[in-house]
C-alpha positions in Angstrom: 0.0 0.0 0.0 3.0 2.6 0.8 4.6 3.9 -2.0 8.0 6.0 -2.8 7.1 9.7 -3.3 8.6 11.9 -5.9 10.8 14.7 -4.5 8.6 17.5 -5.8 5.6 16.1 -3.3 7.4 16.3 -0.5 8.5 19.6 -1.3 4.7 20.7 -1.9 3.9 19.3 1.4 6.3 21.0 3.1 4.8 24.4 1.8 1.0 23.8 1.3 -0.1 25.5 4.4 1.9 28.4 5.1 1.0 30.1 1.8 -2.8 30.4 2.3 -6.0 30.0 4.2 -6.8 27.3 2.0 -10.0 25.5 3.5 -13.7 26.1 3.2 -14.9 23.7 6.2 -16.1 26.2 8.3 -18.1 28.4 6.0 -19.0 24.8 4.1 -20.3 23.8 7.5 -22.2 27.1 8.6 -24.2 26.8 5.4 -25.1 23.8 5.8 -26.1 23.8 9.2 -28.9 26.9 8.4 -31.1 23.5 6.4 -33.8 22.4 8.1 -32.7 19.9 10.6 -29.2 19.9 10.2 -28.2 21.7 13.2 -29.6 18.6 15.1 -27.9 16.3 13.8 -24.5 18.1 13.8 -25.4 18.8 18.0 -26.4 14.7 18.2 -23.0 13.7 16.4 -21.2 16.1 19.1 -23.0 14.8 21.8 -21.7 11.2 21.0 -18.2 11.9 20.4 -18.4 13.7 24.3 -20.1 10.8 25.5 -17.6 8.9 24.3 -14.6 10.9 24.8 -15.9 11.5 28.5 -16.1 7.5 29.5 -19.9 7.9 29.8 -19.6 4.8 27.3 -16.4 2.1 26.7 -14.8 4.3 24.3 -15.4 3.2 20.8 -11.6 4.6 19.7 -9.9 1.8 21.9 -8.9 -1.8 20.1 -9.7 -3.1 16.9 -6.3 -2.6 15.0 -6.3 -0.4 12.1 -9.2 0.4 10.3 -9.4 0.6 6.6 -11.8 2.7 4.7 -12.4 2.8 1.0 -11.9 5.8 -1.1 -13.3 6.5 -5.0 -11.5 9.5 -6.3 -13.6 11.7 -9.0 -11.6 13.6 -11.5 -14.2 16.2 -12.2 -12.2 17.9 -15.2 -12.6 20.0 -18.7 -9.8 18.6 -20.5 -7.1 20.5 -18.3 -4.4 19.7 -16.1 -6.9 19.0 -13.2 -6.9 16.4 -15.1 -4.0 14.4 -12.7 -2.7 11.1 -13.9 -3.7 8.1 -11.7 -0.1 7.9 -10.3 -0.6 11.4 -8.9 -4.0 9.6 -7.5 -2.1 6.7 -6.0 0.8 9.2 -4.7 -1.4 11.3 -2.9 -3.0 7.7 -1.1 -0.3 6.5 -0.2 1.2 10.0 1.6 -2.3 10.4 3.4 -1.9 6.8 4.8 1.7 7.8 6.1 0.7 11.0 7.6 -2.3 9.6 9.5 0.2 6.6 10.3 2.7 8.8 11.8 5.3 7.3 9.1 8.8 8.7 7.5 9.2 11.0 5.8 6.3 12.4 8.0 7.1 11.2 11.3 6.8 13.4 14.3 8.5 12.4 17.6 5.5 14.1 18.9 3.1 12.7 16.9 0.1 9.8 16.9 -0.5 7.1 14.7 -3.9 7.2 14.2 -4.2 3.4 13.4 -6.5 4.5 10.1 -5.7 4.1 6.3 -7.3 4.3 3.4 -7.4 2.1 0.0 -8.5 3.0 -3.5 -11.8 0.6 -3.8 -11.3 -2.5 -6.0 -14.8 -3.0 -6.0 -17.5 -0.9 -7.6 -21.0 -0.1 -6.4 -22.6 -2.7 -8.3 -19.7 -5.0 -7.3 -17.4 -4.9 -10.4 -13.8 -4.0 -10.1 -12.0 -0.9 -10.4 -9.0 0.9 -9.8 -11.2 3.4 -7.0 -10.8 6.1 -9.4 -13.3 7.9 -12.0 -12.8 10.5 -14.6 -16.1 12.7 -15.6 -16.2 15.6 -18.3 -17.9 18.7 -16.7 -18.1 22.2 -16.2 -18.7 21.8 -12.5 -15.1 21.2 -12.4 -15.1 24.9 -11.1 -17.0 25.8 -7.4 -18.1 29.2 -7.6 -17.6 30.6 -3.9 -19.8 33.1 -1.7 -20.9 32.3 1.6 -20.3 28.8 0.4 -20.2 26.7 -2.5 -23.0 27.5 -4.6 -23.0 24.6 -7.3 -21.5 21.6 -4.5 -24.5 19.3 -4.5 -24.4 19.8 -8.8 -20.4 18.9 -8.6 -21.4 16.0 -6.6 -24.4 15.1 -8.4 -22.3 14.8 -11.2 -20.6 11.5 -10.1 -20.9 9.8 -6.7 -20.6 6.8 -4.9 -22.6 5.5 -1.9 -21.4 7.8 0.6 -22.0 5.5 3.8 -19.6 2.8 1.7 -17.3 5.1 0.3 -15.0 8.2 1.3 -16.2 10.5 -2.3 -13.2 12.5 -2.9 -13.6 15.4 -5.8 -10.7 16.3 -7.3 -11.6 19.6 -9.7 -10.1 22.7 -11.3 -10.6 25.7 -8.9 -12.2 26.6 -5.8 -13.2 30.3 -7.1 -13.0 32.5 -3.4 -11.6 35.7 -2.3 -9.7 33.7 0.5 -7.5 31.3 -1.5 -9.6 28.2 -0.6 -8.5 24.9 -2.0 -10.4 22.3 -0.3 -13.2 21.3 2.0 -15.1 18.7 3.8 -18.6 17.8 5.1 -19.0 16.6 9.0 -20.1 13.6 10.3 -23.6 14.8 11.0 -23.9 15.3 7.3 -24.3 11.8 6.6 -27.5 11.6 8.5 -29.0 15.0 8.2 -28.0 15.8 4.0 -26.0 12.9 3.1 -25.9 14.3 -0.7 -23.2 16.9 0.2 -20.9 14.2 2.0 -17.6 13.9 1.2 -14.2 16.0 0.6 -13.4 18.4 -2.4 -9.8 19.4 -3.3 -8.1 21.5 -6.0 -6.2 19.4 -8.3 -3.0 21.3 -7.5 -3.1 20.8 -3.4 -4.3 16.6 -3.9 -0.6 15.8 -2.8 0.1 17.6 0.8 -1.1 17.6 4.0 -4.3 19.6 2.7 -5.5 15.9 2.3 -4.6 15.5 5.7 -6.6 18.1 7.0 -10.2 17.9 5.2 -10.3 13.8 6.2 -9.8 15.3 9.6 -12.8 17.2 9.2 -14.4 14.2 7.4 -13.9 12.2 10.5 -15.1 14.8 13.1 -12.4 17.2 13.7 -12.4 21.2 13.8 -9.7 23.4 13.4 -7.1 23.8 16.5 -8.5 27.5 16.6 -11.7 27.0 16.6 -13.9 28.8 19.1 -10.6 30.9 19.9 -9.1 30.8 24.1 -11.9 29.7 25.7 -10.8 26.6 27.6 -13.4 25.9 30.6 -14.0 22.4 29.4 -11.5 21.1 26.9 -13.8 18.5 25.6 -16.6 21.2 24.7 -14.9 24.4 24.3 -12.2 25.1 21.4 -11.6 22.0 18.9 -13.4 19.2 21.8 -9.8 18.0 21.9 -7.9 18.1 25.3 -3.9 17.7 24.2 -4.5 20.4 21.5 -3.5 24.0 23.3 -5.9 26.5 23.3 -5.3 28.4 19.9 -6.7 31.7 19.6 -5.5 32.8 15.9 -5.1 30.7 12.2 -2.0 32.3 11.3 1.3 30.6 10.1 3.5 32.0 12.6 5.8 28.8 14.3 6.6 28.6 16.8 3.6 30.5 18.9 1.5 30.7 21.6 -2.0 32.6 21.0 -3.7 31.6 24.6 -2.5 31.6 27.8 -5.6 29.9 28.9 -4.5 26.2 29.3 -4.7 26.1 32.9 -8.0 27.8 33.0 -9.7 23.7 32.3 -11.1 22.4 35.6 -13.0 19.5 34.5 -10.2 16.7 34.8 -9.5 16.4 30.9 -6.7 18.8 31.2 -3.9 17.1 30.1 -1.6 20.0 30.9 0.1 21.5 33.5 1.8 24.5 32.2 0.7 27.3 29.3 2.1 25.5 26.0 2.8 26.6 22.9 -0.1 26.3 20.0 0.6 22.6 18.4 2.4 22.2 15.1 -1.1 20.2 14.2 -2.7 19.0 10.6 -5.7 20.7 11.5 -4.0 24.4 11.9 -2.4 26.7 9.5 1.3 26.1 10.1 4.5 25.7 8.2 5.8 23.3 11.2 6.4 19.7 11.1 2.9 18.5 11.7 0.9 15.3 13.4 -2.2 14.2 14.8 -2.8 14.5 18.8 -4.0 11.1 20.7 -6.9 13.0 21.4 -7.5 13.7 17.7 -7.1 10.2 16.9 -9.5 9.1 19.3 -12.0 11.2 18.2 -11.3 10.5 14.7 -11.7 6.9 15.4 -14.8 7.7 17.9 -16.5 9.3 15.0 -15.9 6.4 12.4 -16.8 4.1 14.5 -20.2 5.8 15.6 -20.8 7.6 13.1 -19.6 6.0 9.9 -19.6 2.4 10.8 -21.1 1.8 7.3 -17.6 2.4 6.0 -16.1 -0.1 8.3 -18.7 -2.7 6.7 -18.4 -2.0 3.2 -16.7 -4.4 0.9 -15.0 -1.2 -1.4 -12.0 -2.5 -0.8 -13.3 -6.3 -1.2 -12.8 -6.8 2.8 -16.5 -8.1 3.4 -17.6 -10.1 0.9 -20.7 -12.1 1.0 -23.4 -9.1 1.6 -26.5 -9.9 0.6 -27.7 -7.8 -2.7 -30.4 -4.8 -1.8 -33.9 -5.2 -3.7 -35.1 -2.0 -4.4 -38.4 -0.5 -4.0 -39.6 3.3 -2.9 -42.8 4.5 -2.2 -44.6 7.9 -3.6 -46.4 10.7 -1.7 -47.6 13.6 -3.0 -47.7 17.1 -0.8 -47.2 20.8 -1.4 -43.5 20.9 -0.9 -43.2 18.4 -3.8 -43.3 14.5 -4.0 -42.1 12.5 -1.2 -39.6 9.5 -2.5 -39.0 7.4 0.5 -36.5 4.6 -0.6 -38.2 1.1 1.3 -35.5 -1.7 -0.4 -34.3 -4.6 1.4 -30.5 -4.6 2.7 -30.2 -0.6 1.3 -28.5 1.7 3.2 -28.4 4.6 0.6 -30.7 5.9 -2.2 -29.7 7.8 -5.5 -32.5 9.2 -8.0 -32.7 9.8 -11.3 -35.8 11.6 -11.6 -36.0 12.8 -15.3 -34.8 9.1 -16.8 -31.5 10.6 -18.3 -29.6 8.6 -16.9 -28.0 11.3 -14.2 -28.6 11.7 -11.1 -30.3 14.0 -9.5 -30.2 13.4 -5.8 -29.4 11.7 -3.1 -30.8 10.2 0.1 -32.9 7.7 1.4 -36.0 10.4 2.0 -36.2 13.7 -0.2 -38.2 16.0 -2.8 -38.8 15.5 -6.0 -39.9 19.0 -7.0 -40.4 19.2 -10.5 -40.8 21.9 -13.1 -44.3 21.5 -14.3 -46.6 18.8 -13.5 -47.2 15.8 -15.1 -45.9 11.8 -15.1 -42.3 10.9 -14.6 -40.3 8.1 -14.9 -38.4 8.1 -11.5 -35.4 5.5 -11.1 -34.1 4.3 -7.8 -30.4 2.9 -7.0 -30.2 1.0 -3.5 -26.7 0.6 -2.5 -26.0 -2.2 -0.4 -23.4 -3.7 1.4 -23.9 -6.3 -1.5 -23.7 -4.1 -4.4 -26.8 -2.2 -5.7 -29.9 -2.8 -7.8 -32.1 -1.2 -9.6 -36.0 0.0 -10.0 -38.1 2.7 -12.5 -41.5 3.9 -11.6 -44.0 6.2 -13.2 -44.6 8.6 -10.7 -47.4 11.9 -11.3 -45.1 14.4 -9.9 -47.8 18.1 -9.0 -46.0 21.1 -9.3 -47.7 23.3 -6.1 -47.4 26.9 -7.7 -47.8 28.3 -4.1 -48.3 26.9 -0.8 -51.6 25.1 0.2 -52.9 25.3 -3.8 -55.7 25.7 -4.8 -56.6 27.3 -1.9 -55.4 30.8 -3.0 -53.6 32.4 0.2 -55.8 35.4 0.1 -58.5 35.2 2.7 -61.2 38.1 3.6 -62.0 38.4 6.7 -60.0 36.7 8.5 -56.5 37.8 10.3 -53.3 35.4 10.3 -50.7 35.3 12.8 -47.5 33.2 13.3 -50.2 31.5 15.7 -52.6 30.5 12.6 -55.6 32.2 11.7 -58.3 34.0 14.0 -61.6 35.4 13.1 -64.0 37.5 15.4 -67.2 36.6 16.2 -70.0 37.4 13.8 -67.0 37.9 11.1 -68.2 37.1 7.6 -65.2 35.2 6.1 -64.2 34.4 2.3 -61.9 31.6 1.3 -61.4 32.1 -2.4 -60.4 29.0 -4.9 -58.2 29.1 -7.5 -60.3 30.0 -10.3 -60.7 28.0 -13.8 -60.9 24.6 -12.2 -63.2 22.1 -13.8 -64.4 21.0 -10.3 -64.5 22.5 -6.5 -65.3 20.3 -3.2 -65.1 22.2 0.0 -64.3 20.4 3.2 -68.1 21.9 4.2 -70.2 20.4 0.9 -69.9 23.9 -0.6 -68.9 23.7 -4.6 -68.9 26.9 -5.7 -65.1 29.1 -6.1 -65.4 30.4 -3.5 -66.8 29.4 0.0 -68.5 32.3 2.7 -69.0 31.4 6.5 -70.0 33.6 9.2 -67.9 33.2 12.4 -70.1 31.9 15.3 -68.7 30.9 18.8 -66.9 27.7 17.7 -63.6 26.9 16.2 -63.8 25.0 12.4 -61.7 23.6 9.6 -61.3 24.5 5.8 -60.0 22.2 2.8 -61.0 22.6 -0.4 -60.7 19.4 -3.6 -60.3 20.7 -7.0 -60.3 18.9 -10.5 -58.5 20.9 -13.1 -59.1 21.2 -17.1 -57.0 18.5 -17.6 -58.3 16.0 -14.6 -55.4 16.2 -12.1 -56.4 16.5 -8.5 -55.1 18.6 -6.6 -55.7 19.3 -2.6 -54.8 21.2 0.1 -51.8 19.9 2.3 -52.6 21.6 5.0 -55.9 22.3 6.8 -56.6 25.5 7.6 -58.1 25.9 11.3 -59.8 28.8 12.1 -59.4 29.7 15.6 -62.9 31.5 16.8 -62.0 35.1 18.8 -63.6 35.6 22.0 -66.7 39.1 21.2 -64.3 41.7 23.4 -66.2 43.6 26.3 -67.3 46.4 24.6 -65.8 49.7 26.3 -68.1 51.9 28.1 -67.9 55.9 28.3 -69.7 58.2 31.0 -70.0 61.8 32.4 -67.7 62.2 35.5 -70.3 63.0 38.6 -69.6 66.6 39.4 -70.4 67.6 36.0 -72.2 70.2 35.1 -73.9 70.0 31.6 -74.7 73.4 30.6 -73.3 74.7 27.0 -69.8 76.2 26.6 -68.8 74.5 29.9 -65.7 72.3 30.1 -66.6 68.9 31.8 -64.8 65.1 32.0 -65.7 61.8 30.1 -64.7 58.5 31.6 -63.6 55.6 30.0 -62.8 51.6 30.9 -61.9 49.4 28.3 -61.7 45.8 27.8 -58.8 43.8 29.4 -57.2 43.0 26.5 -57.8 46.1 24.3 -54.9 47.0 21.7 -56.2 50.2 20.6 -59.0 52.2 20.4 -59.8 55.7 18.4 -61.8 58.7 20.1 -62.8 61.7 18.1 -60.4 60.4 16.0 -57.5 60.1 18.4 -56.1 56.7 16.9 -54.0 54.8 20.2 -56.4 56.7 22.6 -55.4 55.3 26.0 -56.8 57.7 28.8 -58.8 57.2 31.8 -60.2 60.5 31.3 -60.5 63.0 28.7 -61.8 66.8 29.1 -64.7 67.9 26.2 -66.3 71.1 26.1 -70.0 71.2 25.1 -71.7 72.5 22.3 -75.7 72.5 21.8 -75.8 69.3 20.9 -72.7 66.2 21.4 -72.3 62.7 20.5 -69.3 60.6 21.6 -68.0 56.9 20.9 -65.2 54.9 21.8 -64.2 52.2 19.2 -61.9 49.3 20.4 -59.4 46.7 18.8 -58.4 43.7 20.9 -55.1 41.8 20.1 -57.4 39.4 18.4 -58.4 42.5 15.8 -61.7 42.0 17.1 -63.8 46.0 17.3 -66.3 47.1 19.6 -67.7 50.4 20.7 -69.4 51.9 23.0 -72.7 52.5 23.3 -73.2 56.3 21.7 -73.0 59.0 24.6 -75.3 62.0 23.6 -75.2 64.9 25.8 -77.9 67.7 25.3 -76.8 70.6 27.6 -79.0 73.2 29.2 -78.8 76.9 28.2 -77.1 79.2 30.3 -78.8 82.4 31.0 -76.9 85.7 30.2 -75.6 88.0 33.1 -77.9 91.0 32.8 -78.2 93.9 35.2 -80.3 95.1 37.5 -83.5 97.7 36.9 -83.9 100.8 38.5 -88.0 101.2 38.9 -87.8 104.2 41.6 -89.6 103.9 45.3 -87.3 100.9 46.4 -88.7 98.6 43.8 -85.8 97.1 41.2 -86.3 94.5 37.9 -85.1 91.5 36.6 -85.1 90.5 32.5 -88.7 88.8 32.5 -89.2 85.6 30.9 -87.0 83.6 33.3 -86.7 82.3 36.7 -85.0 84.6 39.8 -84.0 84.3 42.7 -83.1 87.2 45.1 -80.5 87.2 47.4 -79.7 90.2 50.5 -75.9 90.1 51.4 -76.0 86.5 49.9 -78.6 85.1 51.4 -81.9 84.1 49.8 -84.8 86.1 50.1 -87.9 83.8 50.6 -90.4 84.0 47.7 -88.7 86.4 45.6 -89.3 84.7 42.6 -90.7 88.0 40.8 -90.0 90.5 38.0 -90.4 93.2 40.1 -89.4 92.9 43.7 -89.4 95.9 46.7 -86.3 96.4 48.7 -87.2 96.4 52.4 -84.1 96.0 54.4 -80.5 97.9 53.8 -77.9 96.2 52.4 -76.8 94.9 49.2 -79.0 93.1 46.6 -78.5 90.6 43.8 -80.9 88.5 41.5 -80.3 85.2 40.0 -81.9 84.2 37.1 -82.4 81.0 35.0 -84.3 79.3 32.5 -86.8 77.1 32.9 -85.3 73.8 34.3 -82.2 74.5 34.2 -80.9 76.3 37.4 -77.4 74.8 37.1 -77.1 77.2 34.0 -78.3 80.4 35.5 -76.6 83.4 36.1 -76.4 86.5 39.0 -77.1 89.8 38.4 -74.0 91.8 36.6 -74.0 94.4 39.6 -75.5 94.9 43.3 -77.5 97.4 44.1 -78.9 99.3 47.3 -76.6 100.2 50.2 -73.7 97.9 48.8 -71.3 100.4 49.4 -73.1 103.0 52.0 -75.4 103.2 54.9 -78.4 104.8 53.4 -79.1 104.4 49.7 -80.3 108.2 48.9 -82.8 106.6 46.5 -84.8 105.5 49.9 -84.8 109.7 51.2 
């Protein structure tokens, strides 16, 4: 298995670090982990290799000699020099298996063998054999780079082998990124969660150096030395999860160094050290520096093989476990709004590819996914099961609905009716609208209704709405999802009053009151929208009408009943008539009242009225029922201001 190596390798490998920040695992990883249930996955595989790592289970790492895995290298190329001969192919084999082995010329006195190599398969998928290398024609031999690699899953799509019997290796033209990438790899995790973006891709140019090193690190659960910087509370889950690795705070290419003086900052009793070290001279950094695996790296490395990708332990790539039985192959079809469901059910399978269009490519991978296809119609869907036996085959004619939006024909446009993150609410005695999509040969609503559209009028009770269509050309189509309709609670309608000590005559200033409902949102007086007072001062005119309208989080509205205030008249101050002998006027028409140095005068409710005693006179005067509204007398009159009045001489 070990061969010579030409000089020109070693001097490559000596070099292939310290030029760049050549690898794409991280930002590979991050996008990956934002699809849907991915993140859990990645967090279960994590948990494991703890588990393991801590002793909470007999560490799977310990015995069992070396492990072999199979490797198929793809040559992804476009006629260039990416293009590598298969003796670069077998070069670059054999120098992995010496680096992981801890060999010459890469020993390190310092370093681990890690008790894993790694043979080009002699047996094909479908059991045949082969040299563990393939050559493909394709313009996907270039990975266009952002936030990750956009056209991945269509290089690997291109040409693949079972990725839970064989390490897929990618050997293409360029890595097109603005930070010099020339290689990645998927986790663990992404054999369970999106097993069709497993594997490692390298640039043709970096295929022989220790940048083969580092990716099937990451293939086998490792992380960069510097990953999650210093912090060292708990050297299994902080940093790279490895406890002989120094805390590394920075990717740089500086060696020797020392970027964290946090090693003695572990207190959980995996702290191998006892003094601050210097950063290790590691495959999985970004040094010039003789480098080697840790034994804590190659336990978890053979930790996650073990647990993680035991398929590749089984798999006869490498003819080591012959005698499988052969998969049958079969898959079952089910039809929803986020496409069709293919769900690979063979016998002795562990991994599914597709070819959904019958060209004779495939189109994805996995033993559950989508099928989502450009228009509707009948397809002619092809299944490979990969076994531990080989593979085997099966076609099906599968009616594939292309779902122009969510929950068609049920257009998402409903009157109403209010949506929430929470679902949909409607308030009581709401008239609400479901509208079909329109030109359908056929409607069946979930409540017997066939017309387009279906009206229901919210009562007190929760319901449900599906609707069955047939189109013009006989495909049915139904909702996927129910819509429930959650029935609102009527709010407690608001209430508005007069404050107590208020006088209602016109042009006076008096207080409204106000209570709302408990769970009001907002609510609009006199066109105030967001009114939220407790009390609110109104002056009145001859005639007022006042409402409060409320909205409750539900976006339910009630109002008040309608406060109308009719305000009495208020007399106007007039003042007093002189008549001669004593006797004085009011303005007639109106109620008086006199008063003698304030005080009432007993019935004195007259026009004309006789002063009898000395002092100082005033009249009130009102109109009829309303005495709150009158008024006094503009002036006094009589001996206001002297003893004797000379009118009484």
């Amino acid at each position: 298995m070990k061969r010579a190596l030409p000089y020109f390798v070693l001097l490559i490998s000596l070099q292939g670090l310290a030029q760049q920040n050549p690898c794409g695992f991280d930002s590979f990883r991050n996008a990956q982990l934002a699809k849907a249930g991915a993140k859990l996955e990645y967090e279960r595989a994590n948990q494991l290799l703890f588990e393991d790592a801590s002793g909470q289970f007999e560490n799977a790492a310990r015995g069992g000699g070396v492990r072999t895995l199979p490797v198929v290298v793809h040559i992804v190329h476009a006629n260039g020099p990416e293009n590598i001969s298969d003796g670069l192919v077998l070069d670059g084999i054999a120098e992995l298996n010496l680096r992981f082995r801890n060999e010459a010329p890469f020993y390190d006195v310092n370093g681990t063998d890690v008790q894993i190599e790694f043979c080009l398969a002699t047996v094909d998928p479908s059991g045949n054999a082969t040299n563990g290398i393939t050559r493909t024609v394709s313009s996907n031999t270039d990975i266009v780079w952002t936030t990750g690699p956009e056209n991945d899953e269509a290089l690997k799509n291109t040409v693949r082998w079972d990725p839970h019997l064989y390490l897929n290796l990618w050997v293409i033209r360029d890595i097109a990124s603005l930070n010099g990438l020339v290689g990645y790899s998927s986790f663990p995790s992404s054999l369970t969660s999106y097993p069709g973006v497993d594997g490692i891709v390298v640039q043709y140019n970096f295929f022989n150096n220790n940048i083969l090193a580092h990716e099937v690190g990451h293939y086998l659960g490792l992380y960069h030395t510097f990953e999650g910087g210093c912090t060292n509370y708990n050297c299994l889950l902080d940093g790279d999860n490895v406890c002989d690795t120094p805390p590394d705070g920075t990717d740089d290419f500086a060696c020797p160094a020392n970027s964290c003086s946090t090693d003695m900052q572990d207190t959980s009793g995996y702290n191998p050290f006892v003094v601050d070290m210097e950063d290790a001279p590691n495959y999985m950094d970004y040094t010039a520096c003789r480098i080697s695996f840790t034994a804590g790296q190659s336990n978890r490395m053979n930790s996650a093989l073990t647990l993680l990708r035991s398929e590749l332990l089984q798999s006869n790539g490498c003819g080591q476990n012959p005698g499988a039985p052969a998969p049958t192959a079969s898959f079952t079809v089910i039809q929803n709004c986020g496409g069709t469901q293919l769900t690979n059910t063979s016998i002795n399978s562990v991994g599914a590819a597709w070819d959904y269009d019958n060209d004779g490519l495939i189109d994805g991978y996995g033993n559950a996914l989508e099928f989502n296809p450009p228009s509707t119609g009948y397809y002619q869907v092809k299944l490979f099961a990969a076994g531990y036996g080989g593979t085997d085959t099966i076609t099906q004619t599968v009616l594939a609905q292309y779902y122009p939006y969510q929950n068609y024909p049920l257009i998402n446009g409903y009157q109403g009716i209010t949506s929430s993150p929470s679902g949909f609410t409607a308030c009581e005695g709401a008239t609400i609208t479901f509208l079909g999509e329109p030109g359908m040969a056929q409607y069946t609503w979930s409540n017997g209704a066939t017309t387009q559209n279906n009206t229901f009028v919210q009562g007190t009770s929760d319901f449900d709405v599906s609707l069955s269509t047939v189109d013009t050309d006989g495909y049915t189509w139904n909702t996927c999802y129910t819509v429930h309709v959650t029935a609102a609670p009527a709010p407690i309608p608001p209430t508005l009053t007069i404050a107590p000590d208020a006088v209602l005559c016109t042009g006076n200033t008096i207080d409204l009151l106000f209570t709302y409902s408990p769970i009001w949102q907002t609510a609009t007086f006199m066109g105030m929208i967001g009114f939220h007072q407790s009390t609110y001062p109104v002056t009145l005119g001859t005639v007022n009408n006042y409402s409060l309208v409320q909205t409750d989080t539900n976006g339910c509205m009630s109002s008040s009943p309608n406060l109308q205030i009719i305000p009495q008249s208020g007399a106007t101050p007039a003042a007093i008539l002189n008549y001669g002998n004593n006797y004085v006027g009011a303005p007639s028409g109106v109620n008086r009242q006199w008063y003698l140095d304030g005080v009432p005068v007993p019935n004195s409710n007259v026009s004309l009225f006789q002063m009898t005693e000395t002092g100082c006179y005033r009249v009130f005067y009102w109109w009829a029922n309303s005495f709150d509204c009158g008024a006094f007398s503009t002036d006094s009159i009589w001996t206001c201001n002297k003893k004797v009045d000379s009118r009484l001489s």
